[in-house]
C-alpha positions as CSV (number, residue, x, y, z in Angstrom):
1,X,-22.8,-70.0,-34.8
2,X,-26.4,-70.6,-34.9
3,X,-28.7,-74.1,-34.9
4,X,-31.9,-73.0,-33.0
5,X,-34.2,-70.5,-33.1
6,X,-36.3,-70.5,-29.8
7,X,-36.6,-66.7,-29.9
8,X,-39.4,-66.0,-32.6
9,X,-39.6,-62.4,-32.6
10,X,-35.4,-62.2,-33.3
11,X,-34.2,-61.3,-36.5
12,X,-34.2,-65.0,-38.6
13,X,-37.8,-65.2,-36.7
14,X,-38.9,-68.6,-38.1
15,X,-35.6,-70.2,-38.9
16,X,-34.0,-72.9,-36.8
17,X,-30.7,-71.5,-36.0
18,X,-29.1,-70.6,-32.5
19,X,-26.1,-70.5,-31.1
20,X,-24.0,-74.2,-31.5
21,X,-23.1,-75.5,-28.5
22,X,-19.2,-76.8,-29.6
23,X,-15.9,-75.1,-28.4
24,X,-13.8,-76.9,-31.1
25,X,-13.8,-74.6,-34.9
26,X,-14.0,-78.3,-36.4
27,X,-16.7,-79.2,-34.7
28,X,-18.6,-76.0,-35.5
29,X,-17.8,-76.4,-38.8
30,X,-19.4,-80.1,-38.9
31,X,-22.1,-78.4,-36.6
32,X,-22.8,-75.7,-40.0
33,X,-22.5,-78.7,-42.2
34,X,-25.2,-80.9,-41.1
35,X,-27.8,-77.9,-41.1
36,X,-26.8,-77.7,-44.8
37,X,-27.1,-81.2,-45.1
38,X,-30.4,-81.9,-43.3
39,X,-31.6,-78.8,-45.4
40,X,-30.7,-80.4,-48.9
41,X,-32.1,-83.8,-47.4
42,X,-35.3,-82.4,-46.5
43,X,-35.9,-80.8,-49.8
44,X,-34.9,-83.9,-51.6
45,X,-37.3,-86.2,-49.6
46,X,-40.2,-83.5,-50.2
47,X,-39.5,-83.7,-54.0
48,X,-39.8,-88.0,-53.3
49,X,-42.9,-86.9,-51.7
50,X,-44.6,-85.1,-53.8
51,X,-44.1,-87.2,-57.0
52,X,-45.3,-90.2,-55.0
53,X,-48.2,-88.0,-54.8
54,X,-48.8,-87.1,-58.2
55,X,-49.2,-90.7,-58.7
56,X,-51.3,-91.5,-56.2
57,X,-53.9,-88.3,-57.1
58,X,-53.7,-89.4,-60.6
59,X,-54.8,-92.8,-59.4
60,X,-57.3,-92.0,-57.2
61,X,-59.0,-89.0,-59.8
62,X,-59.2,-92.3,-62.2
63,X,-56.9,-90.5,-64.9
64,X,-54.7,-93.5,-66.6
65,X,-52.7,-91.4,-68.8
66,X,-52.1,-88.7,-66.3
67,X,-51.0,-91.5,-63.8
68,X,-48.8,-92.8,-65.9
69,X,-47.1,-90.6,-67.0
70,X,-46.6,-89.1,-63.1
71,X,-45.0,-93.2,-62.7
72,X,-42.9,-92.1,-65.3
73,X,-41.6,-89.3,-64.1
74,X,-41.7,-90.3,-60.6
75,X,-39.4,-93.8,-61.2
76,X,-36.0,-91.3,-62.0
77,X,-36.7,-89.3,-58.8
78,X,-37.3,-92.5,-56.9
79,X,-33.5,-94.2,-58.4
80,X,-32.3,-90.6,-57.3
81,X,-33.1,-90.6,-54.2
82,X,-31.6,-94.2,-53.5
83,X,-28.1,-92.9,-55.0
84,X,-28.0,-89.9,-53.3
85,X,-28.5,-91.7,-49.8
86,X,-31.7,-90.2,-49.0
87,X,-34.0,-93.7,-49.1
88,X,-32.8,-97.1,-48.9
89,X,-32.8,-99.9,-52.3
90,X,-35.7,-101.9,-50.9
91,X,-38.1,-98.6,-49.7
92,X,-37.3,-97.6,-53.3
93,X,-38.4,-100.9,-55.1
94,X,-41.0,-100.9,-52.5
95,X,-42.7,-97.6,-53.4
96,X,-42.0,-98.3,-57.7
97,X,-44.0,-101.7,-56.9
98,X,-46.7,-100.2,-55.3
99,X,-46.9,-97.2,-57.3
100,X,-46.5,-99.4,-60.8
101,X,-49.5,-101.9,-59.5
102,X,-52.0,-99.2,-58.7
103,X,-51.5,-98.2,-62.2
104,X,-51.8,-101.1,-63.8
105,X,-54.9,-101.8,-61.6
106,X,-56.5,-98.6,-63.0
107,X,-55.7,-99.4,-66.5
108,X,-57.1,-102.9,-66.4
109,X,-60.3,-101.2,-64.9
């Protein structure tokens, strides 16, 4: 099985996949499982990311509706994240508390 790649011109040249270092088929298996894992993770923190982010542009271009409607749609991601695991409850609260003051302090403006 493959984690690693530290052999760029192979085959998978820019994955991260090499051979797993564990003896045991169970283990290997877990071994497969947290690359899938740590690959849906990733994904579903760069989605958290980037709504954060379309908030945050919206905020600093001075567009009110634009930003919020980005807190809109970012809130849902943000509960999602917290449900599946990815965040912790008080990050989450953190970041909707932030997000929702900046746009209230660019509507009052």
């Amino acid at each position: 099985m493959r984690l690693f790649e530290t052999d760029l011109a192979g085959p998978c040249a820019g994955s991260q996949e090499t051979e797993s270092v564990a003896n045991i088929k169970s283990a290997e298996k877990r071994a497969k499982q947290a690359v899938r894992r740590r690959a849906h993770n990733m994904a579903a923190r760069s989605r958290l990311r980037s709504s954060i982010k379309k908030v945050l542009n919206a905020v600093g271009a001075g567009d009110k509706t634009e930003a919020s409607a980005a807190l809109k749609a970012a809130q849902p991601i943000i509960d999602t994240m917290v449900s599946k695991g990815i965040i912790h409850a008080n990050k989450a609260a953190r970041h909707k508390r932030e997000l929702n003051a900046r746009v209230k302090a660019l509507a009052a403006r």
